[in-house]
C-alpha positions as a Markdown table, in Angstrom:
| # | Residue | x | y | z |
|---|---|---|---|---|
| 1 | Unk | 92.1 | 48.6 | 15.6 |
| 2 | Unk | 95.1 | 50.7 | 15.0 |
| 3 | Unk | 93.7 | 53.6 | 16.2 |
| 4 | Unk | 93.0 | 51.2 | 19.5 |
| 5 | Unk | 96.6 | 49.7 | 19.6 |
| 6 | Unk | 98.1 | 53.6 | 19.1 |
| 7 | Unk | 95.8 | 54.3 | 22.8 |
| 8 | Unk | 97.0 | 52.0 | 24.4 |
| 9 | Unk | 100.5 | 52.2 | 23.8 |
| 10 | Unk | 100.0 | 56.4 | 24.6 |
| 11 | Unk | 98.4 | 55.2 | 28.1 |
| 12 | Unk | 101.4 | 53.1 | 28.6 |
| 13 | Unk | 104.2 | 55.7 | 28.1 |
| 14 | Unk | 101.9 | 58.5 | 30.2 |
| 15 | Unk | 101.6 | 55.6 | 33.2 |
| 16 | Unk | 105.7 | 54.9 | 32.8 |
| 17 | Unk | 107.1 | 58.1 | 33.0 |
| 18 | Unk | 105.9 | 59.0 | 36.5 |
| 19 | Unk | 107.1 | 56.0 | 37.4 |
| 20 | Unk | 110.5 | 56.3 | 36.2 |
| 21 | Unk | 111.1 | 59.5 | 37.7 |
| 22 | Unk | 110.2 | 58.1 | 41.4 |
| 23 | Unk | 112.4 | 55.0 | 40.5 |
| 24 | Unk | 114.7 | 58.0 | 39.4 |
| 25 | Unk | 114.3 | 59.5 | 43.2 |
| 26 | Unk | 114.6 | 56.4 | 45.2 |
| 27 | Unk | 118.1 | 55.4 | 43.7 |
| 28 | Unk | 118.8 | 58.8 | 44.2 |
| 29 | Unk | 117.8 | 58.5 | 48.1 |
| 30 | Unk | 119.6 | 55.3 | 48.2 |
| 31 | Unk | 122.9 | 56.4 | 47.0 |
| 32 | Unk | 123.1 | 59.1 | 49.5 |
| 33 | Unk | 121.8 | 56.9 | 52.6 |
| 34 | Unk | 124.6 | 54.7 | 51.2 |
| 35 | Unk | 127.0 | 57.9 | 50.9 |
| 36 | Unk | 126.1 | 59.3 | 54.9 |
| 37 | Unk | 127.0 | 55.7 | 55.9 |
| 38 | Unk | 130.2 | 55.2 | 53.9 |
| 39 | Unk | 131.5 | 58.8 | 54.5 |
| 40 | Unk | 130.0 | 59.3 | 57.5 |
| 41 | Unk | 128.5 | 63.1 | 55.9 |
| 42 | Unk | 125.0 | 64.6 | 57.5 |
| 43 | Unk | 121.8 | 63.7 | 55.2 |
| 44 | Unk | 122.0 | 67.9 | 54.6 |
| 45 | Unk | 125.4 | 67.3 | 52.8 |
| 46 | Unk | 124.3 | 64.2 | 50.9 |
| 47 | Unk | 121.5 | 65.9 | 49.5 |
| 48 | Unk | 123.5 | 69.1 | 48.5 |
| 49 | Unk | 125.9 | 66.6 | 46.1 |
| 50 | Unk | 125.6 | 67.2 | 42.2 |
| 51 | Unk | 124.9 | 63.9 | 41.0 |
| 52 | Unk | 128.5 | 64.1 | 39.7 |
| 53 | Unk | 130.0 | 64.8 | 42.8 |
| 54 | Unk | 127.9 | 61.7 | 44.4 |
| 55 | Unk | 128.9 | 59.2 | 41.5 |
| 56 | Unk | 132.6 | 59.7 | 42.2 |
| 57 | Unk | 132.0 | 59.4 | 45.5 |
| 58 | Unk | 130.4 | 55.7 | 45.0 |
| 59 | Unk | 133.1 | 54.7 | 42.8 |
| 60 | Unk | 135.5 | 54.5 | 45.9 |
| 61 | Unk | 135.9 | 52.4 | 48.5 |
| 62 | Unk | 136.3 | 54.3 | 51.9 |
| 63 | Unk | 138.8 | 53.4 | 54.5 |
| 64 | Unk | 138.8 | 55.5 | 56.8 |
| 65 | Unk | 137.2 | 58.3 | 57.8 |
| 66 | Unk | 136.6 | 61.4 | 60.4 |
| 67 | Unk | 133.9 | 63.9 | 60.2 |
| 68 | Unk | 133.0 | 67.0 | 62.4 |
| 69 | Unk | 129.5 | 68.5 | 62.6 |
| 70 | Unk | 129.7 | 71.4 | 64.5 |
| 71 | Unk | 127.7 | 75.4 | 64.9 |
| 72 | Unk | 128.8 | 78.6 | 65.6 |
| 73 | Unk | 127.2 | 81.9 | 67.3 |
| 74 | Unk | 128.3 | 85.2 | 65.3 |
| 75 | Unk | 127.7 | 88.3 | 67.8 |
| 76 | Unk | 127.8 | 91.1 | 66.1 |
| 77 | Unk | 128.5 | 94.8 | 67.9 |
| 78 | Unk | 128.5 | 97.3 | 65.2 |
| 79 | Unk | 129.9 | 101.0 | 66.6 |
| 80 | Unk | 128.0 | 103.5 | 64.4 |
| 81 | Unk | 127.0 | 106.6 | 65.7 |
| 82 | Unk | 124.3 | 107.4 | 62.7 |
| 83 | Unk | 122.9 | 103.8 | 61.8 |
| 84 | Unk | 120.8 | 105.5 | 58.6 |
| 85 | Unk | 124.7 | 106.3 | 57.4 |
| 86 | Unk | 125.7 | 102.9 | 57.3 |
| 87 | Unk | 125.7 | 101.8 | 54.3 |
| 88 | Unk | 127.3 | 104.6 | 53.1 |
| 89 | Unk | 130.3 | 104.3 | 55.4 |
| 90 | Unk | 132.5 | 102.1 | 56.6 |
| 91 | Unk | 131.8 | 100.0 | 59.7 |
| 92 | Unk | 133.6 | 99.4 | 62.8 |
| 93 | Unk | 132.4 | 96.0 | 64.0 |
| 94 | Unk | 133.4 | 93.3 | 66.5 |
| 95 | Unk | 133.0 | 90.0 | 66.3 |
| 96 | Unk | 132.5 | 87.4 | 68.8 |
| 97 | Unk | 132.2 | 83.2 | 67.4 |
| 98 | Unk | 131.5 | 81.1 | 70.0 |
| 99 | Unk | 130.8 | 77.3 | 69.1 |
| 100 | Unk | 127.8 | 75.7 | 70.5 |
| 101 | Unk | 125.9 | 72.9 | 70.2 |
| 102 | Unk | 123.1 | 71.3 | 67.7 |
| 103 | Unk | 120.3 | 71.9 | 70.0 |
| 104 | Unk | 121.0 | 75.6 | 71.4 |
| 105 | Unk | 121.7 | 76.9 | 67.3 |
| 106 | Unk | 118.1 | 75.6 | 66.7 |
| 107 | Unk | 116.5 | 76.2 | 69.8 |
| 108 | Unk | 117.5 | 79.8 | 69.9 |
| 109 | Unk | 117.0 | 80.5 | 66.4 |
| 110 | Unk | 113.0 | 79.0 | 67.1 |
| 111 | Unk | 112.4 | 81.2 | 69.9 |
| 112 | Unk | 113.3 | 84.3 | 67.7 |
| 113 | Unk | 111.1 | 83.5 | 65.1 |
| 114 | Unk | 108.2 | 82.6 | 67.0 |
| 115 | Unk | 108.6 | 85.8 | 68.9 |
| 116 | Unk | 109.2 | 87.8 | 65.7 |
| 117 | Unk | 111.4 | 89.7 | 67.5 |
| 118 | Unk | 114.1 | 91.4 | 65.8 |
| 119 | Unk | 117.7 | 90.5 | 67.1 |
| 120 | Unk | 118.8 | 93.6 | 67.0 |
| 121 | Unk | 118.9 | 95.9 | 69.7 |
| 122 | Unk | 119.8 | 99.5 | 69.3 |
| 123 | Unk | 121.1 | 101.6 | 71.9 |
| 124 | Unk | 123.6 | 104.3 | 72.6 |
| 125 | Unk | 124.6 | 104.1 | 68.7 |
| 126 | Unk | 125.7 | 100.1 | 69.5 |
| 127 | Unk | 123.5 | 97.2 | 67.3 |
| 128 | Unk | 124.1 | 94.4 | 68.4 |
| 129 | Unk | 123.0 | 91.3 | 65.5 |
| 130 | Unk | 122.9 | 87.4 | 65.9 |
| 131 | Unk | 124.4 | 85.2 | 63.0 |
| 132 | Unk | 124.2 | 81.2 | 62.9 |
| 133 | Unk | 126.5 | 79.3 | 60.9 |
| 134 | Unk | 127.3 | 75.3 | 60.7 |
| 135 | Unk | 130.4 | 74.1 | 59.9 |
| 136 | Unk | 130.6 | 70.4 | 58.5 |
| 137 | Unk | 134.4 | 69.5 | 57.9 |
| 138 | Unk | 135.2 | 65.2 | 56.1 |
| 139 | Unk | 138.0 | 63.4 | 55.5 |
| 140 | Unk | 137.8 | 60.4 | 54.0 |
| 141 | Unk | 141.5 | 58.5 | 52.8 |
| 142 | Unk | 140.8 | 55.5 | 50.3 |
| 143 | Unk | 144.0 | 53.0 | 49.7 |
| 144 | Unk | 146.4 | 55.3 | 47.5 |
| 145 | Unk | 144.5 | 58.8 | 47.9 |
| 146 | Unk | 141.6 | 60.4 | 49.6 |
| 147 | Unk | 138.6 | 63.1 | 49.5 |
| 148 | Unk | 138.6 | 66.3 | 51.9 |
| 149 | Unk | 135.3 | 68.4 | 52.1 |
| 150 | Unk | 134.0 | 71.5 | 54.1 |
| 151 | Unk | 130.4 | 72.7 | 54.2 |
| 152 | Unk | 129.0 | 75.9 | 55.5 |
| 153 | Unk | 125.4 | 76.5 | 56.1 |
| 154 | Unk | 123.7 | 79.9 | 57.7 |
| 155 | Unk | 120.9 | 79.0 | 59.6 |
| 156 | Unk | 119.5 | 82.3 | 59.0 |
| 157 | Unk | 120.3 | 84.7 | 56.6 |
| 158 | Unk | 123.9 | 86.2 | 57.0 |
| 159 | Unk | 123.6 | 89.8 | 58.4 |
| 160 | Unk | 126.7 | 91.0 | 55.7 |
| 161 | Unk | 125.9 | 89.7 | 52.0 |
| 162 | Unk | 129.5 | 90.1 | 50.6 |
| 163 | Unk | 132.1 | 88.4 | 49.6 |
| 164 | Unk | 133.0 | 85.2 | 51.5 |
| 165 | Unk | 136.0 | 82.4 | 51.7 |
| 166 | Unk | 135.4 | 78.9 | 52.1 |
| 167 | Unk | 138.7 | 76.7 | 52.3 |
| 168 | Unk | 140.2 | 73.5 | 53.5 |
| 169 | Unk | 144.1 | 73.3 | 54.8 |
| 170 | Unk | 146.0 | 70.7 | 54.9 |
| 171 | Unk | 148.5 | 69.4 | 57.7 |
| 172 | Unk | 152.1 | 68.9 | 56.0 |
| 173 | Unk | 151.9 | 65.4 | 55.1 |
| 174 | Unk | 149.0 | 66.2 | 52.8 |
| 175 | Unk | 149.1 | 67.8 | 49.4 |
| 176 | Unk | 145.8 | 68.2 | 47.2 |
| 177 | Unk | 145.5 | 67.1 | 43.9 |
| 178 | Unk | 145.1 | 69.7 | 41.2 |
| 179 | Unk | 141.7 | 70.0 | 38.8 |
| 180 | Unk | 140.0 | 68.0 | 41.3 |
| 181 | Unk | 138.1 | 70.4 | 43.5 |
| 182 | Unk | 134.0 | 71.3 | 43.2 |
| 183 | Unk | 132.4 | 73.7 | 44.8 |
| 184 | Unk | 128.4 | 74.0 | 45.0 |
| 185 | Unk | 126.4 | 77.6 | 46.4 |
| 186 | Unk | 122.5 | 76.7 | 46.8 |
| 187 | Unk | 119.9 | 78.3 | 48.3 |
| 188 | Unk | 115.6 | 77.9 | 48.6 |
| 189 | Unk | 113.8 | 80.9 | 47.1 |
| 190 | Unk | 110.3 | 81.5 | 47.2 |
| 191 | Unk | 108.6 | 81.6 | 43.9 |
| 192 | Unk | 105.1 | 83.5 | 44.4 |
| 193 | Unk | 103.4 | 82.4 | 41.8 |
| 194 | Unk | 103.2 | 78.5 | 42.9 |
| 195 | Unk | 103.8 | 79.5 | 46.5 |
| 196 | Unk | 106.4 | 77.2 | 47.3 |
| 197 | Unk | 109.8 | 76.9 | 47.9 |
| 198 | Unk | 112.5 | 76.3 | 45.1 |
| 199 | Unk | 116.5 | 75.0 | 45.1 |
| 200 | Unk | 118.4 | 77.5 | 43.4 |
| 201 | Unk | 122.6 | 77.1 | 42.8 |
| 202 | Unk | 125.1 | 79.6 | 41.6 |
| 203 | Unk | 128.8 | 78.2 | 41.5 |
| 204 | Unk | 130.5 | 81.1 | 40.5 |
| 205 | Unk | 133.7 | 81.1 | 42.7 |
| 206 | Unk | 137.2 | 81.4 | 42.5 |
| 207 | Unk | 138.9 | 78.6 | 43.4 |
| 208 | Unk | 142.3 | 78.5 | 43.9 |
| 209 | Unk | 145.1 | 75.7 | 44.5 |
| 210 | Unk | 147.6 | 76.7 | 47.1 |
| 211 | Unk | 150.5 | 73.8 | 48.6 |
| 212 | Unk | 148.5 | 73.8 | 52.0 |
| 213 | Unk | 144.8 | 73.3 | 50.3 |
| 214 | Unk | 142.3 | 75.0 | 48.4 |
| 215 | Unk | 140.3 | 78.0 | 48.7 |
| 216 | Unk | 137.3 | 79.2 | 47.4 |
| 217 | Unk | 135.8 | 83.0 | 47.3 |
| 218 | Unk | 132.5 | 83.8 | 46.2 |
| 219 | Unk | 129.4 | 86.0 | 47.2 |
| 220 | Unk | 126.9 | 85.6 | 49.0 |
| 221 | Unk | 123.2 | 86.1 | 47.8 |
| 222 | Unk | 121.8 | 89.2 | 47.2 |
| 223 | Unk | 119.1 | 90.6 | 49.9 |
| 224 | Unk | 117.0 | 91.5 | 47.4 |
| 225 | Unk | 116.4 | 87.9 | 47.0 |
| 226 | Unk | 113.5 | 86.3 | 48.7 |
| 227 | Unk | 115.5 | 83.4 | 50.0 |
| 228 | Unk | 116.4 | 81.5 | 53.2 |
| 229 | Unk | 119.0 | 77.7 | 54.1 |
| 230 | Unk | 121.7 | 79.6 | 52.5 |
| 231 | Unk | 124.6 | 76.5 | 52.2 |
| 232 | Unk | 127.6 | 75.2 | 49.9 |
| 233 | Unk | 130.6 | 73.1 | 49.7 |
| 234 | Unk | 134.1 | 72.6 | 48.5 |
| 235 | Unk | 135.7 | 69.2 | 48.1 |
| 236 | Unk | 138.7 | 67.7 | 46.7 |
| 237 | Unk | 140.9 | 65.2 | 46.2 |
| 238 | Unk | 144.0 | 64.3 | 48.2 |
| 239 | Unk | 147.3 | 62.4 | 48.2 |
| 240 | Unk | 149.9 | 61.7 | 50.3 |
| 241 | Unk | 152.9 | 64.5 | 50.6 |
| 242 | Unk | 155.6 | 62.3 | 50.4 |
| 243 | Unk | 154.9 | 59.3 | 48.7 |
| 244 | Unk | 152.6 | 57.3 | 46.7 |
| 245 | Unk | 150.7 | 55.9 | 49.9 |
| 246 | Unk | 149.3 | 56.8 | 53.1 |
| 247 | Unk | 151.3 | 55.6 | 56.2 |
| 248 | Unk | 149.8 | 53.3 | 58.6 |
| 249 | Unk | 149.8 | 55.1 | 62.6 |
| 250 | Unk | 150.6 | 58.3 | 61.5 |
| 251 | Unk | 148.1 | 61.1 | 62.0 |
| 252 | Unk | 146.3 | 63.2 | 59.1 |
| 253 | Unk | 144.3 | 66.7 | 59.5 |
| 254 | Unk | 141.9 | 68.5 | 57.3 |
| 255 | Unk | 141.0 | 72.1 | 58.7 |
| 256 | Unk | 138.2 | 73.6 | 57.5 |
| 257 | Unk | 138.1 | 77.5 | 57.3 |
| 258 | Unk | 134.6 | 79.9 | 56.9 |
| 259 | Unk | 135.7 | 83.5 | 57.0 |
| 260 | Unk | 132.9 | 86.2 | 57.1 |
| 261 | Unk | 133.3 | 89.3 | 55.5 |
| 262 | Unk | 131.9 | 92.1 | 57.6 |
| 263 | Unk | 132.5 | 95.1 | 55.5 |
| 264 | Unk | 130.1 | 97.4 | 54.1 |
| 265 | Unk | 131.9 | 98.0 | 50.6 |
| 266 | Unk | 133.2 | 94.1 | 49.4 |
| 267 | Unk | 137.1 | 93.4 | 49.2 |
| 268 | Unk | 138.5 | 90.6 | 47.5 |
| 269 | Unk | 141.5 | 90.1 | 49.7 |
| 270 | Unk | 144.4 | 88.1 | 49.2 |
| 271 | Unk | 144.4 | 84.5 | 50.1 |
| 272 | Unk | 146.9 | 81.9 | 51.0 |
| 273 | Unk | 147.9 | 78.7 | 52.2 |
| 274 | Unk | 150.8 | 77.5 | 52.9 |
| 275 | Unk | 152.2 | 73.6 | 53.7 |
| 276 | Unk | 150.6 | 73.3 | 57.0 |
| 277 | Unk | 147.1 | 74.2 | 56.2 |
| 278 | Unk | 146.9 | 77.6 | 58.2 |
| 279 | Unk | 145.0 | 80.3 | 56.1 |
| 280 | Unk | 146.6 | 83.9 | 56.0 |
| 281 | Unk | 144.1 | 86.6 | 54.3 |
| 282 | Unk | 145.7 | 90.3 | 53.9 |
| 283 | Unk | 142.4 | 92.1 | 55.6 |
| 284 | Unk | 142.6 | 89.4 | 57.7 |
| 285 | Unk | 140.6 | 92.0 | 60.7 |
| 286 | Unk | 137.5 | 92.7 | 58.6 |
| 287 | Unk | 136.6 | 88.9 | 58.4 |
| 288 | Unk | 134.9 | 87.1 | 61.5 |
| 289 | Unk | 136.7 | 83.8 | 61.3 |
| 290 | Unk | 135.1 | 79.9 | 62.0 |
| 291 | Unk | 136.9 | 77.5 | 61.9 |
| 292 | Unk | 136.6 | 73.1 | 62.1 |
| 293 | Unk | 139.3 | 70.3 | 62.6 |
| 294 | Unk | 139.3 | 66.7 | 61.7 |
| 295 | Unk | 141.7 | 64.2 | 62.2 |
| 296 | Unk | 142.1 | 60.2 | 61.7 |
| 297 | Unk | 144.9 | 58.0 | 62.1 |
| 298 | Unk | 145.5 | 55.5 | 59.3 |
| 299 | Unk | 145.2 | 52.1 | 60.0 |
């Protein structure tokens, strides 16, 4: 009889944990469904939220908010006259960014993969290379403060794989709030045993507090890395400049910033940003820049 009772009570805790951990999943799907309507974030960026980061976010009460989902073309036209030299030198590369919409980033990027087709084209020691970025820039003001947030994701693999800056300025009746920021670098990797696909996150970044906003440097992942959806975020808290609450009719900006480091040997440059929100970087003509704009008017 015992040995009876002890099965049965074994079956029960084997049946209850897969159930718990879907239970575990759905409230998990139904505080970010709850987050992209509140905030007014993509599903991509909801999902991408430490369970931290979402948890604070639930623990407010939005009041207003302005979000920008937008997508950028990087063409690249490297000048190298010996291209098997050119990771031992030091490039001379020109940038174009053009912003375009949802539908041509993906259609584009489809049409080279089903082609497999390499996006380079080599001629007259010119290579000329595609990059897609997105660009997902939220404000979001409570009552007495509010939450700013900026996230990048290459839609293929970035061509360079150095050193990068992710920030968020400010427009001058906006400060941020120190010890508040988070910043989250994930990609997929392919694990071969099991092949499948795997999250992976690294966070190591330097963040830094500045009066205009915050800024974060880190590396991108290594190409010896079997990996693709390369994406992150930075996020803070904010508060109004001049006093302890927002002002109703006046206008408030968030500018988000992506600058693309297209140097063969990595720099860490020197960042800033002043009251105002524009970002200054020391080698400011070795980075392709991107950048977003949101805006709301408190009422």
């Amino acid at each position: 009889m015992v040995k009876g009772k002890r099965l049965i009570v074994s079956l029960c805790l084997f049946l209850c944990v897969p159930t718990q951990i879907f239970a575990e999943e759905d409230s998990r799907s139904e505080k970010e469904r709850h987050i992209v309507q509140s905030y007014g974030i993509s599903s991509e960026f909801a999902s991408d939220l430490t369970d931290n980061d979402l948890e604070k976010l639930l623990a407010k009460e939005p009041r207003m908010k302005s979000n920008k989902d937008e997508y950028f073309k990087l063409v690249h036209l490297i000048n190298d006259d010996n291209q098997k030299m050119r990771s031992f030198s030091e490039d001379s590369t020109n940038t174009v960014v053009t912003k375009v919409t949802r539908e041509e980033a993906l259609n584009e990027i489809a049409k080279e993969m089903q082609s497999e087709i390499s996006t380079q084209s080599v001629g007259d020691s010119k290579t000329t290379t595609t990059s897609w970025l997105r660009l997902e820039t939220n404000m979001t003001y409570y009552n007495t403060n509010g939450q700013v947030s900026v996230r990048f994701q290459w839609l293929k693999n970035a061509y360079y794989n150095k050193e990068d800056i992710l920030a968020i300025g400010l427009s001058n009746n906006v400060a941020p709030l120190n010890n508040t920021a988070s910043f989250v670098h994930k990609t997929d990797t392919y694990n071969p045993l099991n092949m499948d696909w795997r999250e992976y996150t690294e966070n190591n970044a330097t963040l830094r507090y500045h009066p205009g906003g915050v800024t974060a440097q880190f590396n991108l992942f290594s190409p010896a890395m079997n990996y693709r959806d390369e994406r992150g975020y930075l996020s803070f808290t904010v508060k109004p400049r001049e006093s302890g609450k927002w002002t109703l009719n006046s206008f408030y900006d968030t500018l988000g910033y992506y600058r693309h480091q297209e140097k063969v040997f990595s720099i860490s440059p020197s960042v800033s940003i002043p009251i105002g929100g524009s970002l200054s970087l020391n080698q400011q003509d070795k980075f392709s820049e991107v950048d977003s704009f949101a805006q709301l008017q408190y009422k």
